[in-house]
C-alpha atoms as one frame of an Amber mdcrd trajectory, in Angstrom:
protein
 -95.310  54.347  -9.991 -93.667  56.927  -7.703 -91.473  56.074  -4.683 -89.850
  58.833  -2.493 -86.870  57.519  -0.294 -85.274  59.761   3.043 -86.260  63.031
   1.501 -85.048  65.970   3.223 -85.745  69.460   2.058 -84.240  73.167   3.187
 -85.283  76.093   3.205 -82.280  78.412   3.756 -80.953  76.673   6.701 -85.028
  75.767   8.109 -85.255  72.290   7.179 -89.028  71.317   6.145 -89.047  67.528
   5.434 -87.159  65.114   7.634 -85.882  61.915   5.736 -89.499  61.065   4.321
 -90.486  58.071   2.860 -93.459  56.986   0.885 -95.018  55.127  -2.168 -97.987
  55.965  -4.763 -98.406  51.816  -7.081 -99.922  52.282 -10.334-103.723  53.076
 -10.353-103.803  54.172  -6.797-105.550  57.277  -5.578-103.146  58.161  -2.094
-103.748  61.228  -0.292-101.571  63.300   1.849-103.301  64.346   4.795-101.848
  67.114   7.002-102.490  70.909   8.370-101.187  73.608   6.873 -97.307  74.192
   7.487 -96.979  70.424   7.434 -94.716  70.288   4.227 -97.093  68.721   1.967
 -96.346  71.904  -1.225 -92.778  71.652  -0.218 -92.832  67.684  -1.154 -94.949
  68.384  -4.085 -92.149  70.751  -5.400 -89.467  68.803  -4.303 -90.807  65.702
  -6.545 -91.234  68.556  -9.246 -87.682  69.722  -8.702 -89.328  73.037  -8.388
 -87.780  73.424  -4.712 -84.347  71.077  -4.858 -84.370  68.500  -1.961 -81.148
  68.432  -0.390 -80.553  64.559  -0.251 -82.930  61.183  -0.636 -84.149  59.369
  -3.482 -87.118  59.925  -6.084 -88.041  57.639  -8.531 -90.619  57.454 -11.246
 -91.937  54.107 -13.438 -88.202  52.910 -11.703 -86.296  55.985 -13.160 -84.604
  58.353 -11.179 -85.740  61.756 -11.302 -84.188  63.640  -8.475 -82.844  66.797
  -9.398 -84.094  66.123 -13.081 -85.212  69.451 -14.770 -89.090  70.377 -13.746
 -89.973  69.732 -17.828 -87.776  66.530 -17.946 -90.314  65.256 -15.011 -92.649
  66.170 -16.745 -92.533  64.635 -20.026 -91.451  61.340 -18.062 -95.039  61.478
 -17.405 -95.763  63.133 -14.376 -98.626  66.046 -14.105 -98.655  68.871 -11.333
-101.463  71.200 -10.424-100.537  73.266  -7.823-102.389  74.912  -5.639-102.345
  78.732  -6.703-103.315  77.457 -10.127-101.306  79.434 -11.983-103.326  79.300
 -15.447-103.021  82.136 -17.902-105.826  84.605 -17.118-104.990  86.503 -20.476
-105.359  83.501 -22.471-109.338  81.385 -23.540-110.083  78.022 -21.923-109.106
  76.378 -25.084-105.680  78.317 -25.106-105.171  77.295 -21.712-105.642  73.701
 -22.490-103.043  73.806 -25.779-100.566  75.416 -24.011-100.609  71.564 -21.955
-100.598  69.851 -24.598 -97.875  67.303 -24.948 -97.728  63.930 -27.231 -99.122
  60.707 -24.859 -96.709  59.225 -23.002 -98.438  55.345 -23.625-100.627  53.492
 -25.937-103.969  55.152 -24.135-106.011  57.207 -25.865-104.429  60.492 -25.486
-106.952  63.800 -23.834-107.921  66.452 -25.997-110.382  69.079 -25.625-113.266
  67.443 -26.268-112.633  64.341 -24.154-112.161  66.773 -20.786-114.953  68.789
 -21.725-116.769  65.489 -20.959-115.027  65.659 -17.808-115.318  69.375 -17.149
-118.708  70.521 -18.614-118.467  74.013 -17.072-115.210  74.586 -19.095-116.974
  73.519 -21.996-119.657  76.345 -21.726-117.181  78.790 -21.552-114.274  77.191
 -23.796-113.882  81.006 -25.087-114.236  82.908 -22.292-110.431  83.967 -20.675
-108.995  82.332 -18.061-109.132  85.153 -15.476-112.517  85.622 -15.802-113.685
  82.060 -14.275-114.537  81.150 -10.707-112.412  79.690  -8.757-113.705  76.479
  -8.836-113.688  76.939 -12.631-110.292  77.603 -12.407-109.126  74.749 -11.001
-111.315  72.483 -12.839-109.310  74.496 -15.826-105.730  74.028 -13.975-106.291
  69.949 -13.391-107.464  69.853 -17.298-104.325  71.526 -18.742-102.436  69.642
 -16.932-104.072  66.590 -18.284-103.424  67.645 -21.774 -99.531  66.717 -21.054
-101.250  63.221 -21.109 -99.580  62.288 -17.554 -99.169  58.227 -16.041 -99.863
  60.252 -12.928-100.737  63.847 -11.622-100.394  65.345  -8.258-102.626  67.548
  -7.411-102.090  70.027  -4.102-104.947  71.296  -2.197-107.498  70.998  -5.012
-110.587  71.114  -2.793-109.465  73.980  -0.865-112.160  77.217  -0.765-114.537
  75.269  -3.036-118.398  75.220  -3.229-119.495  72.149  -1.752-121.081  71.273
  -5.002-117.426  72.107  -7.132-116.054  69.684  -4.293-118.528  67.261  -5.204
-117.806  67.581  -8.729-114.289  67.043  -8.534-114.634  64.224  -6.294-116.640
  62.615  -9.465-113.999  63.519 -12.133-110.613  62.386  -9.723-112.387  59.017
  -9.764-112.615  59.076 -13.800-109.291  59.832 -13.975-108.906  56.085 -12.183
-110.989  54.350 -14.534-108.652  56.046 -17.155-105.799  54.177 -15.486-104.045
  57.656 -14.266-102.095  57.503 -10.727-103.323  60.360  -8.577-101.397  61.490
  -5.529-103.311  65.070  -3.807-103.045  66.760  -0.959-106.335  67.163   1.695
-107.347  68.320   5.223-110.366  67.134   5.343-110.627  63.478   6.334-113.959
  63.475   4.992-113.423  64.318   1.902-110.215  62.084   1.382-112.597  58.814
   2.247-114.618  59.865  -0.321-111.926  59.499  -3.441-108.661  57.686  -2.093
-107.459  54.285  -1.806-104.871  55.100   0.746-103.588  57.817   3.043-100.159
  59.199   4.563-100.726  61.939   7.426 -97.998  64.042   7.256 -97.194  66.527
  10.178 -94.059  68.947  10.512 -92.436  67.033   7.657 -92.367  63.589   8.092
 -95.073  60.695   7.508 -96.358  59.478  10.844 -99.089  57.265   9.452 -99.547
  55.089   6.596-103.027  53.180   5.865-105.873  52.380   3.740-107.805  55.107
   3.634-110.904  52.920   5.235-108.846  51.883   8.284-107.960  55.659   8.990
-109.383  56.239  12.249-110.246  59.447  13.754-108.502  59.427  16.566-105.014
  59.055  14.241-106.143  62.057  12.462-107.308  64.059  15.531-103.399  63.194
  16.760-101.625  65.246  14.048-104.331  67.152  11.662-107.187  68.831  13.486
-106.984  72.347  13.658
């Protein structure tokens, strides 16, 4: 589904990721494990083409998308969230969610407002209400259904856990595992070990921009993430 080949990112002359490497297959769930400052965002954006890698090779459903225009990637079928969010706070729920909207990229039945209410009851309750007056974890549950409503193959989704009620966390554990059985590709960022065993299929730890691990997420052993992740 997504394959990223030597990536290496700049910032100015910093560099932030060092030729990495790494695979999401159809239907997987594969988190990206790593501490802050480990260059997780940066290879989020640099998929995105919001932050221009500098050389390597990404590739979506076998196409090339590297340095393909952010809405180009987009309409290829891949979703972002990031991880400030970034809804309209002026706008409803329901105005949130159109602005997303984009024709399905496959013969699935494509999401619509009523099919991620199901999802997202809270956003149902207050389909009316404006963006900026949600909680946080309303908000993202708002930010991962807009970007739904582009009808995605496969969404990334940075940090979406992060400063969440443990019982938010526990919903969105319970709706990233829908979004399997609806045969969507999901590729998110995490900290928490914990929390990634929980939801994913596989894991890459990720520490001062490259991968230094690669395994299924049950074979993950502490020690391995003590190594490069705990605070």
């Amino acid at each position: 589904m997504l394959e990223v080949n030597s990536l290496n990112t700049f910032y100015g002359k910093a560099q932030i990721l060092f030729d990495l490497t790494f695979e999401v297959q159809a239907g997987e769930i594969v988190a990206l494990i790593g501490r802050n400052g480990a260059g997780k965002t940066t290879l989020f954006k640099s998929i995105m083409n919001l932050v221009p890698a500098d050389s390597g090779k990404i590739s979506f459903k076998h196409q090339s998308i590297y340095h393909l225009p952010s809405y180009k990637i987009s309409k290829l079928g891949l979703g972002y969230a990031p991880e400030d969010r970034r809804i309209f706070t002026s706008l409803t729920v329901m105005e949130n969610l159109e602005a997303g909207r984009q024709p399905a990229h496959r013969d699935f039945e494509p999401w619509t407002p009523e099919r991620l209410f199901e999802l997202f009851p809270n956003l149902a309750e207050r389909r009316h209400q404006d963006g900026g007056t949600l909680s946080g974890g309303e908000q993202q549950m708002l930010t991962i259904a807009r970007t739904l409503m582009g009808n995605p193959e496969m969404i990334i989704l940075d940090e979406p856990f992060e400063g969440l009620a443990p019982i938010i966390v526990e919903q969105l554990v319970r709706t990233i595992r829908k979004l399997k059985d609806q045969a969507v590709s999901v590729l998110l960022s995490e900290q928490n070990l914990s929390v990634a065993r929980l939801i994913c299929d596989r894991a890459y730890i990720i520490h001062r921009g490259s991968i230094r691990h690669e395994s299924p997420i049950d074979t993950l052993f502490d020690d391995e993430y003590d190594r490069y992740c705990a605070i």
